[in-house]
C-alpha positions as CSV (number, residue, x, y, z in Angstrom):
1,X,207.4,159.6,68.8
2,X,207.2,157.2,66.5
3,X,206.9,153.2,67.3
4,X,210.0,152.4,66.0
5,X,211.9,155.1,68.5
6,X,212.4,154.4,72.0
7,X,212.2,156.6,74.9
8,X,214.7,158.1,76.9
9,X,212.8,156.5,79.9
10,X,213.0,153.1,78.2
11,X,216.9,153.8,77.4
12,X,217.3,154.3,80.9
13,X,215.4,151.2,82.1
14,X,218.2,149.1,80.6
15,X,220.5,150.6,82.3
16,X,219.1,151.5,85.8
17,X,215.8,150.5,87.9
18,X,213.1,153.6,88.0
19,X,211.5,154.1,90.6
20,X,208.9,156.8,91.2
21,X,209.5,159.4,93.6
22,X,205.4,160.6,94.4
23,X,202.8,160.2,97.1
24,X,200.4,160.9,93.8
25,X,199.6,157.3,92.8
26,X,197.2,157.8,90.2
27,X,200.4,158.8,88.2
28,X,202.2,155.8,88.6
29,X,201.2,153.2,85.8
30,X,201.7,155.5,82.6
31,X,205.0,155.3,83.8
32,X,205.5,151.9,84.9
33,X,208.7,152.2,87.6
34,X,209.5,149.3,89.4
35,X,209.3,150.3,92.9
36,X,208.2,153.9,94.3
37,X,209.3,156.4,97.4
38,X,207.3,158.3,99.2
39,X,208.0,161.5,102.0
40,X,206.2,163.0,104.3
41,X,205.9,166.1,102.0
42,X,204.7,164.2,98.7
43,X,202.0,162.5,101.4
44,X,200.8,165.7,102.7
45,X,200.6,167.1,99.0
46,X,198.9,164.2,97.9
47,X,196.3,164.5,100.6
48,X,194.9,168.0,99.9
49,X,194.0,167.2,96.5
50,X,190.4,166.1,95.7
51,X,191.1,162.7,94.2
52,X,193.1,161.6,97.9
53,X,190.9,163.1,100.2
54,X,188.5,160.2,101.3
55,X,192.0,158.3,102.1
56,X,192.3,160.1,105.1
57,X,188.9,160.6,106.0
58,X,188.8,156.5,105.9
59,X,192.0,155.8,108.1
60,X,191.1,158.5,110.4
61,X,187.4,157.3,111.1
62,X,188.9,154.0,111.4
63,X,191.4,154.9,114.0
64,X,189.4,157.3,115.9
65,X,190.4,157.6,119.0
66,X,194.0,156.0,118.8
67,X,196.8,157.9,119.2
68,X,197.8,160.5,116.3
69,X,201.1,158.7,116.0
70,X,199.1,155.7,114.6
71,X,196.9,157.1,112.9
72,X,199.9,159.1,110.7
73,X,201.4,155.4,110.5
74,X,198.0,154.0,109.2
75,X,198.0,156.5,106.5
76,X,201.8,156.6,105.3
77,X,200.8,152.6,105.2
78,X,197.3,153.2,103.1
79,X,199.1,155.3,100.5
80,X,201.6,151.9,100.6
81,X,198.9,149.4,100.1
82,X,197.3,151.6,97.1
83,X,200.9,152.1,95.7
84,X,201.8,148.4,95.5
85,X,198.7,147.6,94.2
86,X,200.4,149.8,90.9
87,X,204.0,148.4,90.7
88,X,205.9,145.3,91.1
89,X,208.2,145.8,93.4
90,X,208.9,147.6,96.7
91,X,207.5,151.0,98.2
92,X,209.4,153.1,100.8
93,X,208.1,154.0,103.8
94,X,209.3,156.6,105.8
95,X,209.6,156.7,109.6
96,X,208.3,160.3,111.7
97,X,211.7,162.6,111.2
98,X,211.2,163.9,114.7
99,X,212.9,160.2,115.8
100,X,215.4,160.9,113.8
101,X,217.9,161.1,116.7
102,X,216.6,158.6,118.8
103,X,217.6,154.8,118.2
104,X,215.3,153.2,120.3
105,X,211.9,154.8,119.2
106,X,212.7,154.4,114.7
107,X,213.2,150.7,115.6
108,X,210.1,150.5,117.2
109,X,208.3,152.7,114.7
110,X,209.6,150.3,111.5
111,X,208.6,147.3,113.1
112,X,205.1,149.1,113.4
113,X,204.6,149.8,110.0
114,X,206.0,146.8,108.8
115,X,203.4,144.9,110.9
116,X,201.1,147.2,109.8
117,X,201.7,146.4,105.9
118,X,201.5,142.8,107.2
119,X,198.1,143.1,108.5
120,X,197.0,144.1,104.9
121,X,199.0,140.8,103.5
122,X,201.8,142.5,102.6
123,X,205.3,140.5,102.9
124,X,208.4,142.5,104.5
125,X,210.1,142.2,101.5
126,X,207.6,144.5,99.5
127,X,208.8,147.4,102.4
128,X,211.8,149.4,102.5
129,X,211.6,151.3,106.2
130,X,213.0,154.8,104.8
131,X,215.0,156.6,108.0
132,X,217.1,159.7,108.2
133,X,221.1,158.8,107.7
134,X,221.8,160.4,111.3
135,X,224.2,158.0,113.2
136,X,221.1,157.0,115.6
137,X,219.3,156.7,112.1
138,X,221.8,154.2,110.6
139,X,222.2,152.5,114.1
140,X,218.7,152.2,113.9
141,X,218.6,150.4,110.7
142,X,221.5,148.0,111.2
143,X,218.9,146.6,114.0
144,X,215.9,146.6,111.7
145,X,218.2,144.6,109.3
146,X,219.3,141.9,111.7
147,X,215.6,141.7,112.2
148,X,215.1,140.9,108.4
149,X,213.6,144.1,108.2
150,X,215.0,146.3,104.9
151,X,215.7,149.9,105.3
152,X,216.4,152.8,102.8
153,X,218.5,155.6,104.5
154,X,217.4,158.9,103.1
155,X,218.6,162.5,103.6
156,X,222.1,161.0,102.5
157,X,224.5,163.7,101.4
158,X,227.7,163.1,102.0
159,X,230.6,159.8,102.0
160,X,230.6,159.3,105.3
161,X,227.4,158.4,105.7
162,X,227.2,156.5,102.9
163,X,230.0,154.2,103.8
164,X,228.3,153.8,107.9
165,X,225.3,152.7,105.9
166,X,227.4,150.1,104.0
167,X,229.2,148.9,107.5
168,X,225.4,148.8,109.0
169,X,224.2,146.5,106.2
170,X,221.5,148.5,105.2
171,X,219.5,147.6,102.0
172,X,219.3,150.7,99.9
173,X,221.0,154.5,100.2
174,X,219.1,157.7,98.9
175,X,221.9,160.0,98.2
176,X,219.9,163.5,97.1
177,X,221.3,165.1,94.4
178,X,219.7,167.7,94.1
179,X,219.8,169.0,97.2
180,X,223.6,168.9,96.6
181,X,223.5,170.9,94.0
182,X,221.1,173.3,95.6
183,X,223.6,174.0,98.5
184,X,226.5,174.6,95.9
185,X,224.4,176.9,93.5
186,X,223.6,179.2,96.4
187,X,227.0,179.2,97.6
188,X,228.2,180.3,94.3
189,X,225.4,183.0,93.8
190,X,226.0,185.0,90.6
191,X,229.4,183.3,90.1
192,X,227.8,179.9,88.9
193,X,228.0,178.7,85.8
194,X,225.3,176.0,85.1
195,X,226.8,175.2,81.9
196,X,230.2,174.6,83.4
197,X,228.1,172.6,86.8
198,X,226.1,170.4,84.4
199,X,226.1,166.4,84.2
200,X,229.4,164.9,85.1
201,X,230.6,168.4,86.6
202,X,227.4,168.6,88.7
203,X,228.7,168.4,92.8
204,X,225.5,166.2,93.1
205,X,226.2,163.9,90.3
206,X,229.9,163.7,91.7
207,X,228.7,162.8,94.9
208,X,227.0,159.9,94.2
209,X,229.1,158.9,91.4
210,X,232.4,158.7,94.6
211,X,229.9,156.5,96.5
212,X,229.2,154.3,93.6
213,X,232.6,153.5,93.1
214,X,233.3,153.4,96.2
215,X,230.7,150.7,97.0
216,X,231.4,148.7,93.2
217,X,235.2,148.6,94.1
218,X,234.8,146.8,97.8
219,X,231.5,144.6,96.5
220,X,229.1,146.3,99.1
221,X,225.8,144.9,98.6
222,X,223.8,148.0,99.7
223,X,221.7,149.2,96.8
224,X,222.4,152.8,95.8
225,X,219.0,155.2,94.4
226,X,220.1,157.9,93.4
227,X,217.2,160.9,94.7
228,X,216.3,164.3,94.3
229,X,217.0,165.6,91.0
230,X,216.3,168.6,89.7
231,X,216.4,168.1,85.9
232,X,216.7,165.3,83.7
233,X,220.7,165.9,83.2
234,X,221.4,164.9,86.5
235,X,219.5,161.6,86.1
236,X,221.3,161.1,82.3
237,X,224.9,161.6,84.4
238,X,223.8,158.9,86.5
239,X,222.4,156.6,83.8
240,X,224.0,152.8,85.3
241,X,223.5,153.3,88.7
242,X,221.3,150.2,90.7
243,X,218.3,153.1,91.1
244,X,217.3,156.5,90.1
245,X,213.8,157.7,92.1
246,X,212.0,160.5,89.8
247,X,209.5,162.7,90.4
248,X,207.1,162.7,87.7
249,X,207.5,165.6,86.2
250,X,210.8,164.4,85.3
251,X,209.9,160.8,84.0
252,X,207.3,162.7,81.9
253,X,210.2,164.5,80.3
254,X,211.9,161.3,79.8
255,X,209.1,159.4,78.3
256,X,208.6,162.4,75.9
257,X,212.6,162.3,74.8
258,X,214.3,160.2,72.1
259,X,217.5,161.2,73.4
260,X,220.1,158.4,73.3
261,X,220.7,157.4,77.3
262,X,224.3,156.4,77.5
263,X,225.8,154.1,80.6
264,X,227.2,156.7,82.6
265,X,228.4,154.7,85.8
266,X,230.0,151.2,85.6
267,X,230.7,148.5,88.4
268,X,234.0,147.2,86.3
269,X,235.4,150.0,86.0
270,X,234.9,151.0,89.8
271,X,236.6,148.1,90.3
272,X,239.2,148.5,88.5
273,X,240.1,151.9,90.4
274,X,242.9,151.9,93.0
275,X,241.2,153.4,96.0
276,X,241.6,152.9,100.3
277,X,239.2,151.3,102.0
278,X,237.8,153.1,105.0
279,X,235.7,152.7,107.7
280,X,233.7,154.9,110.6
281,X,233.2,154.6,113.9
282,X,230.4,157.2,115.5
283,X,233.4,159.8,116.5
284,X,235.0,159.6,113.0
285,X,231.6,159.4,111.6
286,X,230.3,162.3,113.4
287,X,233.7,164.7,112.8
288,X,233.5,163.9,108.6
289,X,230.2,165.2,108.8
290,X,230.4,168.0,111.0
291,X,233.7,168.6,108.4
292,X,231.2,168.3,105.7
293,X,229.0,172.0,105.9
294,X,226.8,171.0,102.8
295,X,226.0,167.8,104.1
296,X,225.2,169.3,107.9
297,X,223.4,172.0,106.6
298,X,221.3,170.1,104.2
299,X,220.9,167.1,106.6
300,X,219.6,169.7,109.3
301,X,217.5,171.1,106.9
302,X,215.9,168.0,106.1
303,X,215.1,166.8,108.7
304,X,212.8,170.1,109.9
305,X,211.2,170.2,106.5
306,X,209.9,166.7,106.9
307,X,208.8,167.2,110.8
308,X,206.9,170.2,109.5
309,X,205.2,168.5,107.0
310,X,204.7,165.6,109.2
311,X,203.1,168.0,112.0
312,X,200.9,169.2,109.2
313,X,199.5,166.2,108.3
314,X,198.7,165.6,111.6
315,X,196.9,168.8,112.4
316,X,195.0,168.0,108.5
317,X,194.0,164.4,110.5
318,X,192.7,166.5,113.7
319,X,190.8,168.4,111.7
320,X,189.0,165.3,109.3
């Protein structure tokens, strides 16, 4: 690449805010996102290689003795506190899956960690509280908000749940593309055609291009990052959207392409569509979704791979 040709990852930065999707910090400068994401999963990756390992040998000899819930949120919060340190804008947090049903107890959990980040100097607007988009999730979040505290609702695969985010006020959706397209390809089985499914066609690109609109048309201020991509077509389809978080495998990719990036989403035109407004209250909300077997399935799946991982981590911390 030569000076006078730009990146595909630059293209897209005119077009969309990248954010990196990694626990692996060390990565994060060559590719200069504004904000980053982290999981339980990418945390419990990042900690069983040699270069992270003192960072939980540090918080755990420094919370000996308190209980293992706090010393998980004082390590999700270390990994914070070295990935700010690396961008200028926010990092997301996530809150232990296993609350993802229960109201009471992820409220009390983001006002932990924000604290937490606080105790370090960190102001609240530097953290998005990432929760599971269950309806105690999102219920959860609208609280947190009211609070001044900014959420990102993740595990976010179908309408519904993106417009009960919208009606909670939440900052920022994660619809997973990805994972969409997962659910769909194995449905398919040998009849898929990922030629046919690709970019525009591609049910995860669909998804959160209906939400987009959706959101663009009725002026909803909640931020939509677009998550969980599996090659760098998706992220291309969705070029215009407010956020794309990539791994970076996939920003490496981008950096490394000339490839014109093209807008592929627009607010004007979303506005410009003739659609219905609707709205969901938790009977409506909780029908659509049952109605909704990708979404269900994936959502359900989620969540256990994330309290594995996060059960994981904590038996690594028993261990240290």
């Amino acid at each position: 690449m030569t000076a006078s040709q730009r990146s595909a990852l630059d293209a897209l930065k005119t077009l969309t805010t990248v954010v990196a999707d990694t626990g692996d910090f060390l990565q994060l400068a060559q590719f200069k996102p504004q904000d980053a994401t982290t999981n339980p999963s990418l945390i419990l990756k990042a900690v069983q290689k040699p270069e992270y390992a003192h960072l939980l040998q540090s918080v755990v000899q420094a919370h000996a003795g308190r209980p293992l819930d706090e010393q998980m949120d004082a390590l999700i919060v270390q990994f914070g506190l070295e990935i700010l340190q690396l961008i200028p804008g926010r990092v997301s947090t996530e809150v232990d899956a296993r609350l993802s049903f229960d109201t009471a107890a992820t409220v009390a959990r983001g006002k932990r960690i924000v604290a937490d980040y606080a105790a370090h100097g960190i102001d609240r607007e530097r953290v998005l509280i990432k929760i599971a988009s269950t309806w105690e999730g999102i219920q959860a979040a609208r609280e947190l908000e009211n609070e001044g505290i900014h959420t990102n609702l993740t595990l976010l695969f179908s309408f519904c749940q993106a417009v009960a985010c919208a009606q909670a006020g939440v900052k920022l959706i994660s619809p997973f593309v990805g994972r969409i397209y997962d659910w769909y390809k194995k449905q398919a089985g040998s009849s898929w055609d990922e030629a046919a499914m690709a970019g525009a066609n591609d049910p995860g690109v669909q998804s959160v291009r209906a939400i987009f609109d959706h959101y663009k048309h009725f002026d909803v201020a909640t931020e939509i990052m677009g998550a969980s991509f599996r090659n760098v077509g998706q992220i291309v389809a969705l070029a215009g959207c407010d956020l794309l978080t990539i791994s970076p495998d996939l920003l490496a990719q981008l950096q490394a392409s000339t490839d014109d990036v093209p807008r592929a989403l627009d607010a004007q035109t979303a506005k410009q569509t003739e659609m219905q407004a609707v709205r969901f209250d938790e009977v409506s909300f909780r029908y659509a979704l049952n109605h909704d077997a990708m979404a269900t399935d994936k959502l359900a799946e989620g969540i256990r791979a994330f309290a594995a991982d996060a059960v994981k981590l904590e038996q690594l911390m028993q261990a240290a």
